[in-house]
C-alpha positions in Angstrom: 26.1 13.0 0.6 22.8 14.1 -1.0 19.9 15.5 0.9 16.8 16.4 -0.3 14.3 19.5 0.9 12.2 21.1 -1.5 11.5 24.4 -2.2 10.1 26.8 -0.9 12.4 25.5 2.7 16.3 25.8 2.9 18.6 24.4 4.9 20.4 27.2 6.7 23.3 25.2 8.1 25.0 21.6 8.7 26.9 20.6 11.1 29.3 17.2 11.6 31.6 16.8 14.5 31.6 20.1 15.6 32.3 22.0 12.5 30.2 23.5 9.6 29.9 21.5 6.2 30.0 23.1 3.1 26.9 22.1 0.6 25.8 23.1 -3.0 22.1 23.6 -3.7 20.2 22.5 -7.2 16.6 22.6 -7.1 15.4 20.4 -4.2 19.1 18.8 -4.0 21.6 19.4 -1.5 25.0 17.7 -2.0 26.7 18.1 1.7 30.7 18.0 1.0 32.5 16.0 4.1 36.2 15.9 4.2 38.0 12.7 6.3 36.9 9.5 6.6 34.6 7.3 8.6 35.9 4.6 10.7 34.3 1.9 10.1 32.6 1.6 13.7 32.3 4.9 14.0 28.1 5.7 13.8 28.4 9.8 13.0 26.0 12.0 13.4 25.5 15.1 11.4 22.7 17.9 12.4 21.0 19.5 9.9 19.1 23.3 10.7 16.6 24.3 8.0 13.7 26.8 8.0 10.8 28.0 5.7 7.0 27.1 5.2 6.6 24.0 4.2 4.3 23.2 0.9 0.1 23.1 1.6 -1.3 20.4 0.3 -4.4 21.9 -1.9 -6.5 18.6 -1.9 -4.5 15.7 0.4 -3.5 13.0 0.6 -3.2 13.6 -3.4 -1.3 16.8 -3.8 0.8 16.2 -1.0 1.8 18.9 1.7 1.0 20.2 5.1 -2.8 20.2 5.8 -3.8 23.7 7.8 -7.4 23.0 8.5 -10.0 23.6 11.7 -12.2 21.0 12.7 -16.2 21.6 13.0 -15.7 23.5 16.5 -13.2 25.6 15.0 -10.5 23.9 16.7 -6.9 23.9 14.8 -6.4 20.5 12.8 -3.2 19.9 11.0 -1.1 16.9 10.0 0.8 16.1 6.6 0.6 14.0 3.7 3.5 13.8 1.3 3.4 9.7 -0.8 5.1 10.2 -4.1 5.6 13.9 -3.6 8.0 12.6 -0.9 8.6 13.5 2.7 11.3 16.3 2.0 8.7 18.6 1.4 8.6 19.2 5.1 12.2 18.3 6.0 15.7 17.1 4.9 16.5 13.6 4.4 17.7 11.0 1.7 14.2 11.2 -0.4 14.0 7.6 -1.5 11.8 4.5 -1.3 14.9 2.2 -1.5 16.5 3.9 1.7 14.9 3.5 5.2 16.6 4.1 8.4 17.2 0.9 10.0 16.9 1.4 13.4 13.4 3.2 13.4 13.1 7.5 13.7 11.3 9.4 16.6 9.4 12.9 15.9 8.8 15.7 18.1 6.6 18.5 18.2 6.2 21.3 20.1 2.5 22.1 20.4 -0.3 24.5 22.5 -0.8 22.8 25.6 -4.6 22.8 24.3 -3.9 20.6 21.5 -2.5 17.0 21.3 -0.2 15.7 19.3 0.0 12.2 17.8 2.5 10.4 15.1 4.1 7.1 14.5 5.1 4.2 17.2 5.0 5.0 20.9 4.7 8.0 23.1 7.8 8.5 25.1 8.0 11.7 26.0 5.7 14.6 27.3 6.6 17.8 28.8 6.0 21.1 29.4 7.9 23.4 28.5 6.5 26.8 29.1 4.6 29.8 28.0 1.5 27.3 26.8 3.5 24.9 25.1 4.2 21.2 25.0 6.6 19.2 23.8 5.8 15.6 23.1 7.6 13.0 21.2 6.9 9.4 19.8 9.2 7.0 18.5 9.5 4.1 16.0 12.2 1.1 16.3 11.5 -0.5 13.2 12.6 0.7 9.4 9.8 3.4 8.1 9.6 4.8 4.9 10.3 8.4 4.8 6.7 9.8 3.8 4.8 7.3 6.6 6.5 9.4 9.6 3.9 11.6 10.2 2.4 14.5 13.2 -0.9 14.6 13.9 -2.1 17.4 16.1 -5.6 18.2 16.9 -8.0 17.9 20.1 -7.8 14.2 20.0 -9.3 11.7 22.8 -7.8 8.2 22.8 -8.9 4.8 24.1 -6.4 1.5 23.3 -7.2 -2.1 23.6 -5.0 -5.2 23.5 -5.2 -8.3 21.7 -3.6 -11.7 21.5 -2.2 -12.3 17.9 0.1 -14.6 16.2 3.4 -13.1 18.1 1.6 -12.2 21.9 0.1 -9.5 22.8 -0.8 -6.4 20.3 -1.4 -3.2 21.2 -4.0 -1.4 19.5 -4.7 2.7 20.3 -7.5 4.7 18.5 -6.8 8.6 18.3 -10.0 10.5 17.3 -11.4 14.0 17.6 -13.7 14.4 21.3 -16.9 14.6 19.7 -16.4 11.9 17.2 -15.9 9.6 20.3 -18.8 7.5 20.1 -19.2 7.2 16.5 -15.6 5.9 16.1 -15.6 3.4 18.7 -18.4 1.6 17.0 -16.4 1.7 13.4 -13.8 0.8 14.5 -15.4 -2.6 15.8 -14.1 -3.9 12.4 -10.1 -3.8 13.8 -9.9 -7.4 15.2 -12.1 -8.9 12.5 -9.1 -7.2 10.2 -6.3 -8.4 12.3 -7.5 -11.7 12.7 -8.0 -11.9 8.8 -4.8 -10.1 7.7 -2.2 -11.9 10.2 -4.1 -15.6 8.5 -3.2 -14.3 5.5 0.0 -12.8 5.2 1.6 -13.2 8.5 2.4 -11.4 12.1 1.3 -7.4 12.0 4.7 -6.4 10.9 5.6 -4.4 13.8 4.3 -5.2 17.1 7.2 -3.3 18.6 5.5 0.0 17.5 2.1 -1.1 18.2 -1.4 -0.1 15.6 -3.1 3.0 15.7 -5.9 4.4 13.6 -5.5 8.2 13.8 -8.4 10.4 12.6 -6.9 13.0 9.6 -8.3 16.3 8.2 -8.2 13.9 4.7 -9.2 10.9 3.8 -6.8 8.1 4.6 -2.8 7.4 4.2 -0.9 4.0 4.9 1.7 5.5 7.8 3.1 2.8 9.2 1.8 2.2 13.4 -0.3 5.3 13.0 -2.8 4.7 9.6 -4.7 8.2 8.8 -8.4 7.7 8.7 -10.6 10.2 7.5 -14.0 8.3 6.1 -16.4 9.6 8.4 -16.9 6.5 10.3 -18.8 4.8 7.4 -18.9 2.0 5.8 -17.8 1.9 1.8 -15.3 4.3 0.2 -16.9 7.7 2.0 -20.2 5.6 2.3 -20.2 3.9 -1.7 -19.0 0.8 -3.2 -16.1 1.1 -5.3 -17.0 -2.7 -6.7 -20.7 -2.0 -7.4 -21.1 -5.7 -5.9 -22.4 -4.5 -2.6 -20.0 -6.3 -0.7 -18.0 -3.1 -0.7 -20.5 -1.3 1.4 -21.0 -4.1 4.3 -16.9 -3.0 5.7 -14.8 0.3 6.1 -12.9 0.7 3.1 -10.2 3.3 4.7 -10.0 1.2 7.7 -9.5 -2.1 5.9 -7.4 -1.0 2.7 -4.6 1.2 4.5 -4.5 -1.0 7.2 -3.5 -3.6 4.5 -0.3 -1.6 3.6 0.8 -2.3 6.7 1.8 -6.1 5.1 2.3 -4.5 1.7 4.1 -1.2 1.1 5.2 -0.7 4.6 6.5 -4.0 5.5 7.6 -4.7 2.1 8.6 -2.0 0.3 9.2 -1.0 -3.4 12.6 0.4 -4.2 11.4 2.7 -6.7 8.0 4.0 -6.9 7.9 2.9 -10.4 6.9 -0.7 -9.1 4.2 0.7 -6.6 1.8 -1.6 -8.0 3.4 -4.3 -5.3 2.1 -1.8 -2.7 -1.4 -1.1 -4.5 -2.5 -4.1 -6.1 -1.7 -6.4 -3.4 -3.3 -4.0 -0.7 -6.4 -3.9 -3.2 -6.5 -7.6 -2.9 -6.2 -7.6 0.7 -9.9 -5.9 0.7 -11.2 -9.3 -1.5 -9.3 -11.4 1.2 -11.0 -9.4 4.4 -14.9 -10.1 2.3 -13.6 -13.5 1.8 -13.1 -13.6 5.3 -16.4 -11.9 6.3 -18.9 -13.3 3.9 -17.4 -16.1 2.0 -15.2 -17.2 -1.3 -17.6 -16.1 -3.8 -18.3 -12.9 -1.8 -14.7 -11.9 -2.1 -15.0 -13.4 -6.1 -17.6 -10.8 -6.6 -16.5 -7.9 -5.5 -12.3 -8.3 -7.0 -14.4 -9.0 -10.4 -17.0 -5.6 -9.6 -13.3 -3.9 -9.2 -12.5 -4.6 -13.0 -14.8 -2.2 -14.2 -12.7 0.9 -13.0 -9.6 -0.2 -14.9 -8.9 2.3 -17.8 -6.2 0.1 -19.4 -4.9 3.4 -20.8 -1.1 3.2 -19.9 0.9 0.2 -18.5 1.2 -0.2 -14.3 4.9 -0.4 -14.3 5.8 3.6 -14.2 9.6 4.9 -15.8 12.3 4.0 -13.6 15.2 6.1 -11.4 12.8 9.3 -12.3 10.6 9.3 -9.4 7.6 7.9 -11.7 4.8 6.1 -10.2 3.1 4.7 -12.9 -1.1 4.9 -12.8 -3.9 4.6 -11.1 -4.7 1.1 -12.7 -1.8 -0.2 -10.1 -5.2 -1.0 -8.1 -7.6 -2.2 -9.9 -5.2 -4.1 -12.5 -2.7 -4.9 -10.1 -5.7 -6.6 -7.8 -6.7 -8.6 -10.7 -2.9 -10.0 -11.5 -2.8 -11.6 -7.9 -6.5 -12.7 -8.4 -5.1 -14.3 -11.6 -2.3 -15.8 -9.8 -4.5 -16.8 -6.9 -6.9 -18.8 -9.6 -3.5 -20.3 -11.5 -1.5 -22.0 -8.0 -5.4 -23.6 -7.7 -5.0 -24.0 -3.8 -6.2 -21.6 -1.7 -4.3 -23.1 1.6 -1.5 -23.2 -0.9 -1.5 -19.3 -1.4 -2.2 -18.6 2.0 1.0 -19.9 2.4 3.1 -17.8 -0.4 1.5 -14.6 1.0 2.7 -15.2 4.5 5.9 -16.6 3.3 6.4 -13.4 0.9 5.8 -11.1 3.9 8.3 -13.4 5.9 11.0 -12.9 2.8 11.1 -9.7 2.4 10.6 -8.8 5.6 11.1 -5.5 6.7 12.9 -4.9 2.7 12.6 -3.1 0.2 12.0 -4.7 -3.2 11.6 -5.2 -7.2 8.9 -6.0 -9.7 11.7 -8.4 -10.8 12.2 -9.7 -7.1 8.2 -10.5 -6.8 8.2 -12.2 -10.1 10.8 -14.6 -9.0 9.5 -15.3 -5.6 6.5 -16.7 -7.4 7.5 -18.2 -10.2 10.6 -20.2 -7.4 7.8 -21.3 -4.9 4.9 -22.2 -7.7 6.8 -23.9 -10.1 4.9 -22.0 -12.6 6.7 -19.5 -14.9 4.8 -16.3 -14.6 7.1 -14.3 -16.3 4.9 -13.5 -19.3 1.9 -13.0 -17.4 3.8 -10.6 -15.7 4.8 -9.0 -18.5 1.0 -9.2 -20.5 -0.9 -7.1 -17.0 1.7 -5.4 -15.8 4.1 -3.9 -18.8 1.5 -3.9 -21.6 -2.5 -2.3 -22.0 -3.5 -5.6 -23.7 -6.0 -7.7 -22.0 -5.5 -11.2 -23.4 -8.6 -12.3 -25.6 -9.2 -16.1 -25.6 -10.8 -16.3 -28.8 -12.6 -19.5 -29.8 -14.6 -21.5 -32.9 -17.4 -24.5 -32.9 -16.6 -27.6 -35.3 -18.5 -30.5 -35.5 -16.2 -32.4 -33.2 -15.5 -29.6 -30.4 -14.2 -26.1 -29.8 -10.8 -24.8 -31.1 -9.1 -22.1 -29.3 -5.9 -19.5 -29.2 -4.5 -16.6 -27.1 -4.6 -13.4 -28.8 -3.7 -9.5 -28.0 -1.3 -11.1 -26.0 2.6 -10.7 -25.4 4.6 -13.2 -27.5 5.0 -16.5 -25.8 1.9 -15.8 -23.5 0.5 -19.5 -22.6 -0.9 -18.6 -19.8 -2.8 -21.6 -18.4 -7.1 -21.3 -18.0 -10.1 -22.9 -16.3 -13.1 -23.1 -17.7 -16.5 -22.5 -16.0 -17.1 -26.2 -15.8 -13.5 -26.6 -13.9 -12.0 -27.9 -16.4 -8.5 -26.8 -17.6 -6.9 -25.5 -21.4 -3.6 -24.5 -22.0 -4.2 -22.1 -24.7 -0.8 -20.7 -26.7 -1.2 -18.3 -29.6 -1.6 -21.4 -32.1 -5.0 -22.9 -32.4 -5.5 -25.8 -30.7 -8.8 -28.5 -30.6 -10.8 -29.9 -27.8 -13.6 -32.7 -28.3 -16.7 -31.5 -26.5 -20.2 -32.7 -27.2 -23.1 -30.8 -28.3 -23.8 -29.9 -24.6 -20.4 -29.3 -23.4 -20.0 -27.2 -26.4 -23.3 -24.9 -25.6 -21.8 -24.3 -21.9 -18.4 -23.8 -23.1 -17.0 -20.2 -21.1 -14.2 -19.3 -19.2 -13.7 -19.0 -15.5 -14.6 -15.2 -15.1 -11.7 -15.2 -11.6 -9.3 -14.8 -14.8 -8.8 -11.1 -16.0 -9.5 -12.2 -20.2 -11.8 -11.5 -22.6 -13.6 -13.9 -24.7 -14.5 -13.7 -28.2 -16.2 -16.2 -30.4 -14.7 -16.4 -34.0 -17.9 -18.0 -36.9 
């Protein structure tokens, strides 16, 4: 069986019914050698001892590690942050998006009795154990990812609420640092309005079993499933600007809204490989155009998913390398937002996607998934074939150019910088519909019709007028 820690920690020994297992190290792999076989009811157990400091993260939640900091009394802070660098860098397990324990993980850490500890699911254990320390342990019953289980520890307060959601009652804790007390409990005003939102959207919080928490984090923010990291200074905006330039993004909490989205996308449904990560990203971006939608209105949401366009660098394709532990770029936000924007505008329904967004989350849920496996969910429940437009945003840099010429009778029209066979379907600012293909093809417009002629900017194209 392979297990993966990475450098500089080392597992010292393992141990499976009673008896040492042999193992062979390369790099950050550890193939553990088991002789006999497993009955097939048999559910072993195998204990792994390991030691060595863990990796510091030099600028989290980026360059993943341990975070050793002090809040502003000078108080120890610590907690972790390890996406795509990948949890064994602070302990052994089987390092991969596609593999999540079924039946949930618990965490315990032994702290000061000064400090408090804090990590995924529900506390079910506290106790002292002696010479000023603590011992305190929370669990999870649902499948996690390996980099969302996560300790907190710091002089954290906390104050819970309840609230009634789609499946009963929710439970909903708030973990902050004492003197940020006051300031939090006003942010964090916007939870319900996000709940409320989200659940319309895509479905029942995912995992009402292991409750939602916003814990406070020496960094900015990370999606760890029942215990979201939140570090945005109680501000509105991305640490207090707009990422859209619309102004919508500074009326709602970015960190608070955007991880709390992952909950429906990434940690509910899950990418295999980390390759396809765009499924996590770009749907969670759009998830922060559904919550202004929700707030302030369809064309508020329009505004600020379009304002989001200008950050995309169209440099390299979303889709990263396969089986290499590649996570492709950072346009799996931005670009990614704007496919399912795209899609949104194609289906031409809004009650109609409502319903594949909760159905998706229903689907696959609690799985882990493919590009390939998203594709065919939409093209199965739309009817329409999205195959190529799948291909055009997320495999290629090409932004598709609907170029277009005046006659006397009309406008003529074509795809190009496209993918071969892209015929990708658009609306035009005066709601009506072309089917463009890489051929030119005529409409009859009069002089007026001709003068207003533009497409509908929800689509992610570019125009060009041909003399």
């Amino acid at each position: 069986m392979q297990i993966d820690l990475q450098k500089p920690m080392a597992i010292d020994s393992v141990i499976y019914r009673n008896h040492p297992v042999p193992y062979t190290r390369d790099g950050n792999v550890y193939m553990l050698n088991f002789t006999g076989k497993i009955a097939d009811q048999e559910t072993p157990t195998v204990i792994i001892y390991f030691s060595g400091k863990p990796r510091e993260a030099v600028r989290a939640p980026w360059d993943g590690g341990w975070i050793w900091t002090k809040d502003d009394l000078g108080r120890p802070w610590m907690s972790v942050a390890c996406q795509g660098l990948g949890a064994s860098v602070w302990y052994p397990c089987k390092d991969h998006q596609s593999d999540e324990p079924d039946k949930g993980a618990s965490l315990t850490m032994i702290i000061p009795d000064t400090l408090v500890g804090v990590a995924n699911g529900r506390n079910i254990e506290n106790k002292s154990i002696g010479n000023g320390l603590t011992s305190t342990t929370w669990e999870v019953i649902n499948p996690i990812n390996n980099y969302n289980l996560i300790p907190y520890i710091g002089k954290y307060v906390h104050w819970g609420e309840a609230f009634k959601c789609e499946k009963g009652k929710l439970d909903c804790d708030y973990w902050v640092l004492d003197y940020e007390l006051k300031k939090a409990k006003v942010q964090f005003e916007q939870v319900p309005k996000m709940l409320k939102c989200f659940e319309y959207w895509f479905g029942p919080y995912p995992f009402y079993e292991d409750g939602y928490k916003l814990v406070q984090s020496p960094y900015l923010g990370m999606e760890h499933q029942s215990a979201v990291a939140y570090g945005n200074g109680f501000k509105n905006g991305y640490l207090g600007s707009d990422l859209s330039r619309s102004g919508w993004g500074l009326k709602w909490d970015y960190i608070l809204i955007h991880e709390s989205g992952h909950e429906w996308f990434g940690n509910n449904i899950t990418t295999k490989d980390i390759a396809d990560m765009w499924v996590h990203e770009g749907f969670t971006n759009y998830s922060e155009t559904i919550y202004t939608h929700c707030e302030f209105g369809l064309e508020a949401g329009n505004e600020y998913e379009i304002g989001l366009r200008k950050s995309i660098a169209n440099d390299k394709p979303i889709i990263g390398h396969y089986n290499v532990n590649n996570e492709g770029i950072g346009d799996m936000y931005y670009k990614g937002s704007a496919l399912v924007h795209t899609i949104r505008q194609l289906v031409n329904d809004d009650e109609r996607f409502r319903t594949l967004l909760r159905n998706m989350n229903q689907l696959f849920w609690h799985k882990t998934v493919t590009t390939q496996d998203v594709e065919l969910y939409f093209n199965k429940k739309t009817g329409i074939n999205f195959t190529k437009i799948f291909d055009q945003y997320l495999r290629t840099t090409q932004i598709p150019v609907l170029e277009y010429k005046v006659n006397v009778d009309g406008i003529e029209y074509r795809w190009t910088n496209c993918v071969k066979g892209f015929d990708m379907k658009l609306r035009l600012t005066n709601g009506g519909w072309i089917a463009p293909t890489e051929v030119w093809q005529s409409i009859q417009l009069t002089a007026d019709e001709i003068s207003k002629f533009d497409a509908d900017p929800n689509f992610y194209i570019t125009t060009k007028k041909i003399k």
